[in-house]
C-alpha positions in Angstrom: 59.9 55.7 36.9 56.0 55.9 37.5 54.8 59.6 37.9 51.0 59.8 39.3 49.3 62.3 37.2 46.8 63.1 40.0 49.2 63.7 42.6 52.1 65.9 41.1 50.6 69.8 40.8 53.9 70.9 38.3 52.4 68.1 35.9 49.0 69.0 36.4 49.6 72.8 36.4 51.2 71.9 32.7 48.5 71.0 31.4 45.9 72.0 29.1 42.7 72.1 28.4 42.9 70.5 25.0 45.4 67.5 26.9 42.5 66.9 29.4 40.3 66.6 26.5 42.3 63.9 25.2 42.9 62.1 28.1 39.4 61.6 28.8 38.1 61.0 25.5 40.9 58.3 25.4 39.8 57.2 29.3 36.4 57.0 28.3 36.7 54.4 25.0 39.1 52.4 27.2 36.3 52.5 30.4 33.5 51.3 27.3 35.6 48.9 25.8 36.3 47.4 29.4 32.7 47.2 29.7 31.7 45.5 26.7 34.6 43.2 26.9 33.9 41.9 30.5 29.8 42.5 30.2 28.8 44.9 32.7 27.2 48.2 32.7 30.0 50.8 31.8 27.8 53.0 34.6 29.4 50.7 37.6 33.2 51.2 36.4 35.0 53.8 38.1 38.4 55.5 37.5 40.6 54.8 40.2 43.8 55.6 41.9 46.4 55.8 41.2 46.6 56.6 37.3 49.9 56.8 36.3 52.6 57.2 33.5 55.8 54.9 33.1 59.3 55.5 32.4 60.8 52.2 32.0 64.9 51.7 31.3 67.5 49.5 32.0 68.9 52.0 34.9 69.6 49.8 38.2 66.2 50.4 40.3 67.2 52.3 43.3 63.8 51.4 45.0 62.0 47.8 45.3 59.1 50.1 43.7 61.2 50.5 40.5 62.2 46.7 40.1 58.7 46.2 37.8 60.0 42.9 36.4 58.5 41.4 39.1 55.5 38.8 39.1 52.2 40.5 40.7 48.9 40.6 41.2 47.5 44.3 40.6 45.2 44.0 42.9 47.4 42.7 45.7 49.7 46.0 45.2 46.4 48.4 44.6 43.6 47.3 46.5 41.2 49.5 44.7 41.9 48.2 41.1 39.2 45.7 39.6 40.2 46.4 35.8 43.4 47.4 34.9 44.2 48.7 31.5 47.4 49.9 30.0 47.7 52.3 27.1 51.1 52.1 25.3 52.9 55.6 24.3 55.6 53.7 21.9 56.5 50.1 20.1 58.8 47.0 21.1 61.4 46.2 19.3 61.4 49.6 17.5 61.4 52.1 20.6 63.1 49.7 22.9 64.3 46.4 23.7 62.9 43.6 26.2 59.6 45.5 28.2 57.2 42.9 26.9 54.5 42.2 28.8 53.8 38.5 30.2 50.9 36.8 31.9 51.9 33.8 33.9 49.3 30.8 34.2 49.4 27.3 36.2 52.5 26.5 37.6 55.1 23.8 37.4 55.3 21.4 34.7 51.8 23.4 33.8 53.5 26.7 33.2 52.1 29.2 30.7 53.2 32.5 29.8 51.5 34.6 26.9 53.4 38.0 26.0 52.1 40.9 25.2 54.7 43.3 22.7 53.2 46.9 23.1 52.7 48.9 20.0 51.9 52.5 20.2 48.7 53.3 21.0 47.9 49.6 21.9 45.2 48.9 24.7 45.4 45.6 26.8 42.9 45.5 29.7 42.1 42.8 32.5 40.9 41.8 35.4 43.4 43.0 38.7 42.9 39.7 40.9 45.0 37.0 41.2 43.8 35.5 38.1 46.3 37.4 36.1 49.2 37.5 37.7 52.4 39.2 35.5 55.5 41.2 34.9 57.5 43.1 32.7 60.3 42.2 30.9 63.5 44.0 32.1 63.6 46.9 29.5 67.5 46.1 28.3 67.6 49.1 25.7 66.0 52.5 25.1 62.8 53.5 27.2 59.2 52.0 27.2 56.5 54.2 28.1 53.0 53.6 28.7 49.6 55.1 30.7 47.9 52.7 33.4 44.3 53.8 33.4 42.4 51.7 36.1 38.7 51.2 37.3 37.0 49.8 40.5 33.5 48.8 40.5 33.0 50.6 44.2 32.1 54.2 44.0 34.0 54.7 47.5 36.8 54.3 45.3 36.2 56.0 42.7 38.5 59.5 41.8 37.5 62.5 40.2 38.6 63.1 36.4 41.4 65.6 36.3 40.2 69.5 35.5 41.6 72.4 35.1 41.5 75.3 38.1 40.8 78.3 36.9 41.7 81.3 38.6 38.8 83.2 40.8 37.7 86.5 39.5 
């Protein structure tokens, strides 16, 4: 279940001002630490669409959407993302069961995979191209849950930082 912050007004009508605060503070050390990690100016990265939470279980995925244990390329599936980074809400092993996180290199007898096991408030970020293709583990117990924060380097794709309407007076 993947529920687009920007684009449901019940969950952005929830929230407040103190939640944006965090969000963005937490946005903006991920956006810096992209930066420094990849070496460019932390001026060029721009938050992108969609930025979104995940549910994920071991319910039968009623749409192909939902079936996340599938190898991709980010940037195949969202053409805007250059950097995507992914900002665990709770911990393998303890939380849940399966739900790691796997990079797939070379192919063949030259077949690599490096797992990631997500640990509350653990950041992993990377390049979206083809590079780094991946997938999920099926989730076989319990529910994993993390925030996909993404940038693209072109300011035509760039979205605004979530805010709070207030009322006209």
């Amino acid at each position: 279940q993947f529920v687009n912050a920007y684009r449901v007004p019940k969950v952005v009508a929830e929230l407040k001002e103190h939640h944006l605060t965090v969000y963005n503070t937490v946005k903006n050390k991920i956006k810096k630490a992209i930066a420094e990690q990849f070496g460019i100016p932390a001026e060029s990265l721009y938050l992108t669409d969609p930025t979104f939470f995940s549910r994920l279980t071991n319910a039968t995925a009623r749409t192909m959407n939902d079936e996340y244990w599938h190898e991709h390329v980010d940037k195949d599936t969202y053409e805007s993302f250059h950097y995507t980074s992914l900002l665990y809400l709770n911990t393998y092993q303890k939380d849940y069961k399966g739900g790691r996180f796997i990079f797939i290199d070379g192919s063949n007898a030259n077949l690599t995979k490096s797992a990631i096991e997500p640990k509350k408030t653990r950041v992993s970020a990377f390049t979206s191209g083809a590079e780094n293709l991946h997938h999920v583990e099926q989730v076989t117990e319990g529910e994993r849950y993390a925030i996909t924060i993404s940038f693209t380097c072109d300011p035509d794709r760039a979205i605004s930082d979530l805010h709070i309407k207030t009322p006209n007076l």
